[in-house]
Kinemage of the C-alpha trace (Angstrom):
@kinemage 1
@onewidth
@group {chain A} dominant
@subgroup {mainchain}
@vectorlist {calphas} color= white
{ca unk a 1} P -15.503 67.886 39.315
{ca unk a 2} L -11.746 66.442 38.772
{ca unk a 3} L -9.585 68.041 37.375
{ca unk a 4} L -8.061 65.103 35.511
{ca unk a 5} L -8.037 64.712 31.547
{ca unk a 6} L -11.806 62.739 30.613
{ca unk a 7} L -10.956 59.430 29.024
{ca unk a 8} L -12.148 58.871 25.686
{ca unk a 9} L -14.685 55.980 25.577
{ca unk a 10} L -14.746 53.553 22.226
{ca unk a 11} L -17.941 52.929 20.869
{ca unk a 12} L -19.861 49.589 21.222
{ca unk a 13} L -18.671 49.035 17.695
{ca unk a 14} L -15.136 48.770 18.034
{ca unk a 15} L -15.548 46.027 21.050
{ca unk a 16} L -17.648 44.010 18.908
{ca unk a 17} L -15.203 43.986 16.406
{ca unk a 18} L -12.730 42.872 18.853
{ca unk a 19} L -14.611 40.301 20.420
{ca unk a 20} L -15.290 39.191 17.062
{ca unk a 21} L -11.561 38.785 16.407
{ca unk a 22} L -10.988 37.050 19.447
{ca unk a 23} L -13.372 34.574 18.442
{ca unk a 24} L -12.119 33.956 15.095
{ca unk a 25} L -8.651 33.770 16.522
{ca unk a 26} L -9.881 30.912 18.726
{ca unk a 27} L -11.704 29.257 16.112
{ca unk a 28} L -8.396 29.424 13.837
{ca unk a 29} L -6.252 27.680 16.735
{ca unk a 30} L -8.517 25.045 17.166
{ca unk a 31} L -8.572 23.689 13.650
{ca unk a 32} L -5.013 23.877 13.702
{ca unk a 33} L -5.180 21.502 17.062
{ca unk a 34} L -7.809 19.285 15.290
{ca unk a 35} L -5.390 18.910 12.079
{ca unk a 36} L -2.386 18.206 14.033
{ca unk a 37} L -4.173 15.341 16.308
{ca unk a 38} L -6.704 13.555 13.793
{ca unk a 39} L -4.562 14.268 10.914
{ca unk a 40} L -6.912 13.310 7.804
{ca unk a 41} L -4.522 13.536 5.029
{ca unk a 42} L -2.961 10.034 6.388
{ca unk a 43} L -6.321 8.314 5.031
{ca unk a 44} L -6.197 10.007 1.859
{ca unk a 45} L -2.355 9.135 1.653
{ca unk a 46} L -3.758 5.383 2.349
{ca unk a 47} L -6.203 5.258 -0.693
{ca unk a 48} L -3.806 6.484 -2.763
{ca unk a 49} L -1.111 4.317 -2.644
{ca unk a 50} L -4.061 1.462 -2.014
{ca unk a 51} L -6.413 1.729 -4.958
{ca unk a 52} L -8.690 -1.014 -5.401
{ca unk a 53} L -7.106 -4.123 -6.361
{ca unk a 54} L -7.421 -5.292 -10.333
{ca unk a 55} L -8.227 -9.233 -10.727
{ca unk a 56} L -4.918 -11.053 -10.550
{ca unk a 57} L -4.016 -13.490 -13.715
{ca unk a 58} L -2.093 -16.344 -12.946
{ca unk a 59} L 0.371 -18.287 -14.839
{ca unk a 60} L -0.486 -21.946 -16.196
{ca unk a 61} L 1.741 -24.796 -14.595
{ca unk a 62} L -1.001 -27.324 -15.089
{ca unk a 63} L -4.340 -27.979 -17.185
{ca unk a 64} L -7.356 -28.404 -14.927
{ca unk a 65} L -8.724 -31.785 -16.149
{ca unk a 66} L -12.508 -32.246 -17.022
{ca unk a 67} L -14.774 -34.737 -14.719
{ca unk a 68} L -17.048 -37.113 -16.263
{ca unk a 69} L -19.508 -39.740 -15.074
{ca unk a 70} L -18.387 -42.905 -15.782
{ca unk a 71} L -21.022 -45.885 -15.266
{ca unk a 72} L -20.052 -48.891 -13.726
{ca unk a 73} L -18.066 -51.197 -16.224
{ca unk a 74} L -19.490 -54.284 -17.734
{ca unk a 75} L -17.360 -57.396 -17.252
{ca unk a 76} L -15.202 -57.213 -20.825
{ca unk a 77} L -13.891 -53.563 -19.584
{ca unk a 78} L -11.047 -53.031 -16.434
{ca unk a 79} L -11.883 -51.228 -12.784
{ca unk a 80} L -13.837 -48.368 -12.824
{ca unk a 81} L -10.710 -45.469 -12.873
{ca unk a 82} L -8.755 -43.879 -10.028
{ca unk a 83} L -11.150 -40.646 -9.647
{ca unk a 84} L -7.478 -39.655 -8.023
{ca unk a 85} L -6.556 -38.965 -11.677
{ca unk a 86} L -9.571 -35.972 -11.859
{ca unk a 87} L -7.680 -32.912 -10.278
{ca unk a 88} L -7.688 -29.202 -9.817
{ca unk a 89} L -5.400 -27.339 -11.537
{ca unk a 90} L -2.829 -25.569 -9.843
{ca unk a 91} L -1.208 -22.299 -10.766
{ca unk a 92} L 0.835 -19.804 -9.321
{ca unk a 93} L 0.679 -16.079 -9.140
{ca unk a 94} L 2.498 -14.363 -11.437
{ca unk a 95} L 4.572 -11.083 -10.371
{ca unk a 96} L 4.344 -10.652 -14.742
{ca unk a 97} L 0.727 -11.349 -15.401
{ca unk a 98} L -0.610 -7.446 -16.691
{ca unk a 99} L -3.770 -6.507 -17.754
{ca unk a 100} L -2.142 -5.758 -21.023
{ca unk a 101} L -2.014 -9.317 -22.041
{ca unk a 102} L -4.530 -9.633 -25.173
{ca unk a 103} L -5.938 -13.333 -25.721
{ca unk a 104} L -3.984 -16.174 -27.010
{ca unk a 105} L -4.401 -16.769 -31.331
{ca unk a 106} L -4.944 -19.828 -32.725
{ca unk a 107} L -1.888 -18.932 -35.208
{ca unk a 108} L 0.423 -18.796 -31.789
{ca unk a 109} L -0.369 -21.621 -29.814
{ca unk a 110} L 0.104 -25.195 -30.487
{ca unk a 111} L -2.372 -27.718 -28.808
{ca unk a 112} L -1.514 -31.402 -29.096
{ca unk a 113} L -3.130 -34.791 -27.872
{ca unk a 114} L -1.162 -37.354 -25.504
{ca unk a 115} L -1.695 -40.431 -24.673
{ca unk a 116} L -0.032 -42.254 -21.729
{ca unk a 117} L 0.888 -45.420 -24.488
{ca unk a 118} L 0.485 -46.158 -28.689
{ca unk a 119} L -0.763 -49.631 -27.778
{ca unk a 120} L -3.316 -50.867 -25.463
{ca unk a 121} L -3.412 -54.443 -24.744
{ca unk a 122} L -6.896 -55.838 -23.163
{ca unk a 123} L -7.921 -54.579 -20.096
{ca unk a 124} L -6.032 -51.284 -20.352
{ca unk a 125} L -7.770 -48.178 -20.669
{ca unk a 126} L -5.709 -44.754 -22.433
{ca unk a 127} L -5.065 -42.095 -20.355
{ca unk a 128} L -5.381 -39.185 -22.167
{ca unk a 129} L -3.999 -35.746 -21.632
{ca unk a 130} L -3.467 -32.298 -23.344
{ca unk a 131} L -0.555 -30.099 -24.372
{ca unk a 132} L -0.542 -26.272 -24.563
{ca unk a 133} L 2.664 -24.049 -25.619
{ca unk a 134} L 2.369 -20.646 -26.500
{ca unk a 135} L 4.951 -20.364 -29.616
{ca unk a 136} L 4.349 -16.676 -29.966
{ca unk a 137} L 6.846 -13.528 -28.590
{ca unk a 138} L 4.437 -11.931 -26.259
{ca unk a 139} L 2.207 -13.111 -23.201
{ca unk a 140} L -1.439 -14.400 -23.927
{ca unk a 141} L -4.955 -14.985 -21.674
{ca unk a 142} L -6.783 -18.005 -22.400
{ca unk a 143} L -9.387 -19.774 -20.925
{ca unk a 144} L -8.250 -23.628 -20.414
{ca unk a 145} L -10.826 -24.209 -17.537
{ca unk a 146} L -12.710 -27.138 -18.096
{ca unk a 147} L -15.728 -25.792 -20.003
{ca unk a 148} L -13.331 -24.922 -22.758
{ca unk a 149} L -12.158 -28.887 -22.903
{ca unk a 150} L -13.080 -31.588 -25.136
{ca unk a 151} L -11.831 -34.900 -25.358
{ca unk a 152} L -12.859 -36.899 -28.754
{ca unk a 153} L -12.013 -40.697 -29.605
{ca unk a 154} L -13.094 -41.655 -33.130
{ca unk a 155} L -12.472 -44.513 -35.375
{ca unk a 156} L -12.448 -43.743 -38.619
{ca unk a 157} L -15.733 -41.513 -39.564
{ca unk a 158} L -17.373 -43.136 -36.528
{ca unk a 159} L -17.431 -40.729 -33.342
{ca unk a 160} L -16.843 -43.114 -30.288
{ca unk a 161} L -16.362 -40.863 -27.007
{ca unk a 162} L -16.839 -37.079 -26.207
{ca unk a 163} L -15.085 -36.055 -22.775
{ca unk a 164} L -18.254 -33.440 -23.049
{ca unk a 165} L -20.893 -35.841 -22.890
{ca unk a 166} L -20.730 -36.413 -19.403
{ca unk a 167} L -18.772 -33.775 -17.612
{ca unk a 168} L -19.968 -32.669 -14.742
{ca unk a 169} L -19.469 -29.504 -13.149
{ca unk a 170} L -17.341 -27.501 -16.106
{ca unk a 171} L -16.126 -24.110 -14.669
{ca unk a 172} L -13.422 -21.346 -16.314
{ca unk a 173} L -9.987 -20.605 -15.458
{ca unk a 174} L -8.211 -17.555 -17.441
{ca unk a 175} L -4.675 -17.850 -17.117
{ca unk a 176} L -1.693 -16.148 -18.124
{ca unk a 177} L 0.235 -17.784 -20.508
{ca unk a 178} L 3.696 -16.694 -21.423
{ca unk a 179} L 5.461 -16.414 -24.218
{ca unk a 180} L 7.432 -20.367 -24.734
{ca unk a 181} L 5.386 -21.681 -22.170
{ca unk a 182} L 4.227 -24.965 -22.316
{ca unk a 183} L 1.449 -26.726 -20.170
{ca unk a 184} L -0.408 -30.046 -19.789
{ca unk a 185} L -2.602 -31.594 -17.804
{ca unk a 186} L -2.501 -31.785 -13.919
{ca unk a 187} L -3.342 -35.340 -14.223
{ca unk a 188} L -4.505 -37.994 -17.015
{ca unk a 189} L -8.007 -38.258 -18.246
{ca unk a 190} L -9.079 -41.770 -18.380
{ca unk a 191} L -11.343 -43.464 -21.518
{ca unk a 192} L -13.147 -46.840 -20.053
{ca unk a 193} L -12.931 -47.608 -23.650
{ca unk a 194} L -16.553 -47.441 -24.042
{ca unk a 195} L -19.282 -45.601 -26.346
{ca unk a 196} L -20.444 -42.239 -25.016
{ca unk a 197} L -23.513 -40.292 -25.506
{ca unk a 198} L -25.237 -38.145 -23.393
{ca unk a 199} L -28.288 -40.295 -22.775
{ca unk a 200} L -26.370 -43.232 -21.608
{ca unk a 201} L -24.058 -42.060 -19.057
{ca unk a 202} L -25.380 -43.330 -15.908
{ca unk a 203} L -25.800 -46.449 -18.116
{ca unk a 204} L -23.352 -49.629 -17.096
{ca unk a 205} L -24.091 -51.677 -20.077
{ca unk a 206} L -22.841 -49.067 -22.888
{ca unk a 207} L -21.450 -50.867 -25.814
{ca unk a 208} L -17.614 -51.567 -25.903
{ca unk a 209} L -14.710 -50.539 -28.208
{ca unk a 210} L -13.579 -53.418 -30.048
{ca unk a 211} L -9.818 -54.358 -29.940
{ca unk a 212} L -7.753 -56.980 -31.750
{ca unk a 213} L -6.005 -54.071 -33.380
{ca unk a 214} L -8.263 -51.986 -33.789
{ca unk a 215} L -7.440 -48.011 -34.601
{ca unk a 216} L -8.616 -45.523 -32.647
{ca unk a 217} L -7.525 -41.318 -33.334
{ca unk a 218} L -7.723 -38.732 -29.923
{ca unk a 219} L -8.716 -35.092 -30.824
{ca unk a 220} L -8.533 -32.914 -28.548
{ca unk a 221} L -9.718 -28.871 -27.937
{ca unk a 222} L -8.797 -25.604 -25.275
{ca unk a 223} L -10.012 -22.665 -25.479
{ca unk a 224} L -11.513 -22.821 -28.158
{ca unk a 225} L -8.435 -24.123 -30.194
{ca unk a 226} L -8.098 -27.562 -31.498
{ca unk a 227} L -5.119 -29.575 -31.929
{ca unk a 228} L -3.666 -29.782 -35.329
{ca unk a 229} L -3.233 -33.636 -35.469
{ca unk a 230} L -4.792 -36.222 -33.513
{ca unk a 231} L -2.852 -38.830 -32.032
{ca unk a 232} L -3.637 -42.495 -32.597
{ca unk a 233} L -4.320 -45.375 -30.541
{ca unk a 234} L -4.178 -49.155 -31.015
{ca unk a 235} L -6.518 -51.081 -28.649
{ca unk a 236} L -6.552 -55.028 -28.208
């Protein structure tokens, strides 16, 4: 037998132990190398400053115009119209358009009737347009895509032409309107100075306005406000 001092042996215990904190050491340094490389925050710092995007208003610079079916015209009435004069609206982003803005009030906005000329002799046909100005202090929404459009010629009591009869196609467009602004149409609608109903619209032989003087008043509607006054015509 030596006679050296018997080491002291640990139990199975305490190695376990150890190994176990070995392991969990390892584990530890690993997610730290993980973090540092993939970094996952950086997509969470993306989102964030990212969100998803709220629907964008735009501000008004011109009036989409409604398009109608016009039949061919009978020989008393001009050339069928430029369809030229039928135009999209265009409009602008704008950097002050917030969801905040409630809808435009009758009692703030002003909508008028135009007309290219007071006096028509034969042969011309009125071009007719709208005007929209927000008189009010604060920014308003309103819908002045052509489904929200009407065009009316009457004489007298007697209803005439409807823009509405024979659109085609009507669609929305909400813009932001701000507070002053005023608006018209992109381009001129044109009235073939005939009668309108819905029935006859593909029809070429629809009757025809009289002239020699004869007074005609354009009324005229967006979004669900009408104009005040109408504006009157003379045709001959």
């Amino acid at each position: 037998m030596s006679g050296g001092t018997p080491r002291n042996r640990h139990a199975s215990s305490v190695y376990r132990r150890r190994r176990l904190v070995v392991l969990l050491s390892l584990v530890v340094v690993a997610g730290l190398v993980w973090l540092l490389i993939a970094q996952p925050w950086r997509g969470a710092a993306i989102l964030a400053s990212d969100p998803t995007p709220t629907p964008t208003e735009v501000a008004a610079t011109d009036l989409p115009v409604p398009e109608t079916t016009t039949p061919a015209p009978t020989p008393s009435v001009s050339p069928t119209p430029d369809t030229s004069a039928v135009a999209a609206a265009s409009a602008t982003p704008s950097a002050s358009a917030t969801p905040s803005a409630k809808p435009c009030v009758a009692r703030d906005v002003t909508v008028e009737a135009l007309t290219d000329l007071d006096t028509y002799e034969a042969g011309q046909n009125p071009l007719l347009s709208i005007r929209l100005t927000n008189n009010g202090t604060a920014d308003c929404t309103l819908n002045v895509g052509t489904s929200g459009q009407a065009f009316t010629i009457v004489s007298g009591s007697d209803v005439w032409w409807r823009s509405t009869d024979c659109q085609t196609e009507p669609s929305d467009m909400v813009v932001l309107l701000a507070a002053g602004q005023s608006v018209t149409s992109a381009a001129p609608l044109t009235w073939d100075r005939t009668r309108s109903s819905v029935s006859s619209c593909a029809d070429s032989n629809r009757q025809t306005a009289p002239g020699g003087g004869a007074s005609y008043n354009l009324g005229v509607e967006i979004g669900g406000i009408a104009s005040t006054q109408s504006k009157q015509i003379l045709l001959y």
